[in-house]
N, C-alpha and C positions, 0 to 999 in steps of 0.2 A: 504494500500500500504506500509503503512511503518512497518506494521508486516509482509511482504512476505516478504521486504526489510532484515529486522531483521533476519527471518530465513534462508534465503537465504546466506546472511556473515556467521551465525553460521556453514550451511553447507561447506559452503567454508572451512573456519578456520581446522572444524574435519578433513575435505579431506587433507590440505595443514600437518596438523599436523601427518595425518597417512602416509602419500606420502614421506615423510623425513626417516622413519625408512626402508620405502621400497625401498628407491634409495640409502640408505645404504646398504643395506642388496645384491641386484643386482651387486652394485659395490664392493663391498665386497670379494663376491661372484666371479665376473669376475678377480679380483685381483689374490685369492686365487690359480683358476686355472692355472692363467699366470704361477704361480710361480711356480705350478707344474709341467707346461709342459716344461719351459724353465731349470729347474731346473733339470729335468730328461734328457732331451737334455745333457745337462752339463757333466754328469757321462756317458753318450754315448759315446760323443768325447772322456771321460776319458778312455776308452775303454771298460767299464762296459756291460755286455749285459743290453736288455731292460727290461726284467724282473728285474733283479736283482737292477736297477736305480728308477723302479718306485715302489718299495718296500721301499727302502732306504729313497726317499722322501715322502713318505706316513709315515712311523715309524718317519722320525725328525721333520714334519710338524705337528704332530699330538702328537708330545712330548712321547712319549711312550716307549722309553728310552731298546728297547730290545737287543740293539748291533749292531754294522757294520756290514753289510754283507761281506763287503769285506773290507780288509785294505785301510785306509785314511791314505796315507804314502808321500805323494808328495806334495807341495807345491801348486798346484794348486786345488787338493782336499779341502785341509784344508780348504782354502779361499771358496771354492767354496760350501762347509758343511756349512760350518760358516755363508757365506750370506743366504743357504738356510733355518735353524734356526732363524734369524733373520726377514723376510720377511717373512717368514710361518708360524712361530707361533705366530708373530704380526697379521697377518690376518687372523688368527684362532681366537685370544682373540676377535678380531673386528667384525669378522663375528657370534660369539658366541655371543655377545653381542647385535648385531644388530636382529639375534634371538630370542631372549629373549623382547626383545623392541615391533616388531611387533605381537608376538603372545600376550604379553601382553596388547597393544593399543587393535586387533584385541577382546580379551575377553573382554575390557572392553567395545568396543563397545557396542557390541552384548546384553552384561548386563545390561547397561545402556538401550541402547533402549528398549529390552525386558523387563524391569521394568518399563519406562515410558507408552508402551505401554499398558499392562497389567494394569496400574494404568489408562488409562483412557477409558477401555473395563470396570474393575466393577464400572465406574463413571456414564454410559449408564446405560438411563431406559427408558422404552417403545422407544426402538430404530428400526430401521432396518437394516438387515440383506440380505446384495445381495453378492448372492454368483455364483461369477464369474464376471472376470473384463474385458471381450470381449468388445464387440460395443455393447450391450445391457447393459452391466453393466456399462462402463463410460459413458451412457447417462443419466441413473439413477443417479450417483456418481453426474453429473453436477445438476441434476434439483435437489437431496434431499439437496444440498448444495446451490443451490439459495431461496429454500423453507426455510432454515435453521431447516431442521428435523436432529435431528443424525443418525447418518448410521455407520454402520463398514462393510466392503468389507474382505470377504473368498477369498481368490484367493490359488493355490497351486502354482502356474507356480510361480518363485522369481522374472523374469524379469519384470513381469505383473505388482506384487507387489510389486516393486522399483519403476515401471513407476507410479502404483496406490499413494505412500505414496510420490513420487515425485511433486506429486500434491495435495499434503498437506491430504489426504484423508486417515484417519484413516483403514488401514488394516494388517489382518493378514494372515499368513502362512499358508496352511494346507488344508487339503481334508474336503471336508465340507461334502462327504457321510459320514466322520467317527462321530459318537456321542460326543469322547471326545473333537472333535476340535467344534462343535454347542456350547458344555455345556460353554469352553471356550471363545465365542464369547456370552455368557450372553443368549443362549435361552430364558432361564426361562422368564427372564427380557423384552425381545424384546416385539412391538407390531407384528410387520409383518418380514415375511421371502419372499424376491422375488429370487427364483431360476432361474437363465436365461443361463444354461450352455447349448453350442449345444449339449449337450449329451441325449437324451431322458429318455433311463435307470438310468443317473446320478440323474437327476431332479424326478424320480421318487421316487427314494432310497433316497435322500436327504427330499423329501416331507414325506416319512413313517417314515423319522427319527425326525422330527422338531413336528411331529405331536403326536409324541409317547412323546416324551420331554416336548411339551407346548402345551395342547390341545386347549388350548384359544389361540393362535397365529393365525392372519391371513397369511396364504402363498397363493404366488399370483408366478404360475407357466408358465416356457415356454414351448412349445411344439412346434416339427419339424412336426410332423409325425400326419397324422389325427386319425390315429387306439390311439396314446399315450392321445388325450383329457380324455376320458375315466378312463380308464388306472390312469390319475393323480387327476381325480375324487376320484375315488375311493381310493388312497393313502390318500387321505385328506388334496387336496388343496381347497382353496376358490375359486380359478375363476383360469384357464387357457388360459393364451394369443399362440395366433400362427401367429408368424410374418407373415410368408407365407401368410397363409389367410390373415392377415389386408392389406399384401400390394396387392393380387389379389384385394381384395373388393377395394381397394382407386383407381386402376389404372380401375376399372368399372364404377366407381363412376362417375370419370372423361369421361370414353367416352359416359353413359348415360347423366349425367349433367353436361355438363361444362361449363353450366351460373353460376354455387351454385359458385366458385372461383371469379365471381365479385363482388358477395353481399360484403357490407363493416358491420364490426362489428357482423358477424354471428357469430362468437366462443361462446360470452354470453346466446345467444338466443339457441343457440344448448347445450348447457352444461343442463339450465333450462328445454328444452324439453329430452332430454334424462336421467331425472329424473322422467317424466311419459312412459315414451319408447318408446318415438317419437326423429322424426327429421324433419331437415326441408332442402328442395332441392331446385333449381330454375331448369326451363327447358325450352327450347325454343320450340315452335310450327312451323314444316318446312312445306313449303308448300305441299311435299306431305306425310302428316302427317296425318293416319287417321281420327285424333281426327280433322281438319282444319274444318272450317264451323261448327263443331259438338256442341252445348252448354257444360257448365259447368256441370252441371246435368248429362248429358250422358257421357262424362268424368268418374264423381267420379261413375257411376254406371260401366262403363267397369273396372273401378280399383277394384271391389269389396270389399269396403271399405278399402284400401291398405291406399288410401289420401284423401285428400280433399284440395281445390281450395282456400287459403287465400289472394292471389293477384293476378292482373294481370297487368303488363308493356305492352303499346300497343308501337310498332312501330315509332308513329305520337308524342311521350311523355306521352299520356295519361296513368295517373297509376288510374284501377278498383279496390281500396279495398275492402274486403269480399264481391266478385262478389258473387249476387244469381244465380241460377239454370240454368235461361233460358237467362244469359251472352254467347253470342256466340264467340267459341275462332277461332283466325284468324291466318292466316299466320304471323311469324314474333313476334309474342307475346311470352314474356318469365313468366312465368308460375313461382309462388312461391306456393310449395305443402309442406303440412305438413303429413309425411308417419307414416303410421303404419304399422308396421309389416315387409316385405321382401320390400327395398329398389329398387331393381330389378325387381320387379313385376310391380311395379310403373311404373320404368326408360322404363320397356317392350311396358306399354300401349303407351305411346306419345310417340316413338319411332316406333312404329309398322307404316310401310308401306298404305297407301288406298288401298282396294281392288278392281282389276280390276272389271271394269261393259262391261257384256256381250252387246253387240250388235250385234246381229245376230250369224253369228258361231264364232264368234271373238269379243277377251275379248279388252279392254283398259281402260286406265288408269282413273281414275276418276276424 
């Protein structure tokens, strides 16, 4: 806290110190004009046309020394040149100087930062690289920086990348399709490149180019589009995420299982099974649920081998663990299945409807 605190005052201080040469410079500036317009006004009255007034003040505001356009012969000329020389070429000195101030502040800036920057991109080693700072990249930016991995953020957009380095989060400038701006961002050096731009062809060009660069990099791609999986395959990324899909499959997830959201402490248990490429589900038995009345056994045999049956919660509190075969499941029972393979196939079985039973010419319900 007290190093946000710390750079926090420092940003302030830069702004407060660059903010003075520009409210010079505005004031200045608004001065300048006054003096020209009132000052031109002036030689109007005198009976000067307007041409010929705002030339006059322009040449003695500007020192430039090329002659009167017309004779300064009257007492209130004189006076009225004389103040315009004074007031205008003092806010000329002032306004030139104020010039000179903020382009100066503004280059050092720029120099400054871009060398502190720079100095801590070749500091990175086996870093990551996500390039785009959308909702997919500041979500990444939050968790690589709780994890404490390094990371440096590609962004082109500047607003993006103020709001990114706003947030303490090391980024840079620039089109991450282009190779010079990767090399500069430490390819070589990086472990993983996570492209997340909603661009498909960008993500793609970017993957042919990280891959050409650092063959040993893993890059972990996004995709909008089901035809681009492929596609970013075949550029040479390592795994391809599609939001789209993960968020179809969660909001299925939910309307097949939406016991698995009670289990407490599943994240563990799920992380360790989907290291053998299982998962594990909870599901409840309705009563008219084909599977009601049916044993466990006949279950995992309709599932064709999809799951199998590692507990059962009855109703009444009783919990069955690693129920055998010929446990018969009942209404009201919530089902903990460990899946293999299509999630959905599973969620299919104990969701599937009982089959009407004919009685006579007429079916009902079982």
């Amino acid at each position: 806290m007290e190093r946000d605190s710390d750079a926090s005052a420092l940003t302030q201080g830069a702004n407060s110190v660059l903010g003075s040469p520009l409210r010079l410079l505005t004031g200045t500036l608004i001065f300048v004009v006054a003096v020209f317009v009132i000052s031109t006004c002036g030689f109007v009255i005198a009976g000067w046309p307007m041409s010929d007034a705002a030339y006059m003040v322009l040449l003695t505001i500007f020192s430039v020394g090329y002659g009167e356009i017309r004779p300064v012969d009257t007492i209130f000329l004189r006076w009225w040149t004389s103040g315009t020389i004074m007031l205008g070429c003092t806010g000329m000195i002032v306004l030139t100087g104020a010039l000179v101030q903020v382009f100066t502040l503004f280059q050092f800036r720029r120099l400054l930062g871009l060398d502190r920057m720079l100095t801590e991109i070749e500091k990175l080693e086996g870093h990551v690289i996500i390039c785009g700072y959308g909702r997919i990249g500041v979500q990444l930016a939050k968790a690589m920086t709780e994890a404490k991995r390094p990371f440096l953020i590609l962004e082109r957009d500047h607003t993006k990348a103020e709001d990114a380095k706003a947030q303490g989060f090391l980024c840079m400038v620039g089109e991450a399709t282009h190779e010079e701006t990767l090399k500069a961002a430490g390819i070589a050096r990086a472990k993983v490149l996570a492209t997340v731009l909603p661009d498909d062809a960008a993500n793609v060009f970017i993957t042919l180019s990280a891959r050409n660069l650092n063959p040993a990099i893993e890059i972990i791609a996004r995709g909008e589009a089901p035809t681009t999986e492929n596609k970013l395959f075949h550029a040479g990324a390592d795994k391809v995420v599609m939001p789209t899909h993960i968020g179809a499959e969660r909001i299925v997830e939910m309307i097949l299982y939406p016991a698995t959201d009670q289990l407490d402490d599943i994240g563990a248990v799920r992380r360790n099974l989907h290291d053998f490429g299982l998962d594990i589900e909870m599901v409840e038995v309705l009563s008219d649920s084909a599977l009601t009345g049916e044993t466990v056994g006949e279950a995992e045999r309709r599932g064709n081998g999809a799951f199998f049956v590692v507990q059962i919660d009855r109703a009444n509190g009783q919990s069955i663990q690693h129920p055998g075969e010929d446990v018969t499941l009942e209404s009201g029972d919530k089902v903990m299945l460990v899946v293999r393979g299509s999630r959905l196939s599973a969620g299919a079985v104990f969701s599937a409807a009982k089959a009407p039973v004919k009685h006579g010419r007429t079916f009902v319900k079982a």
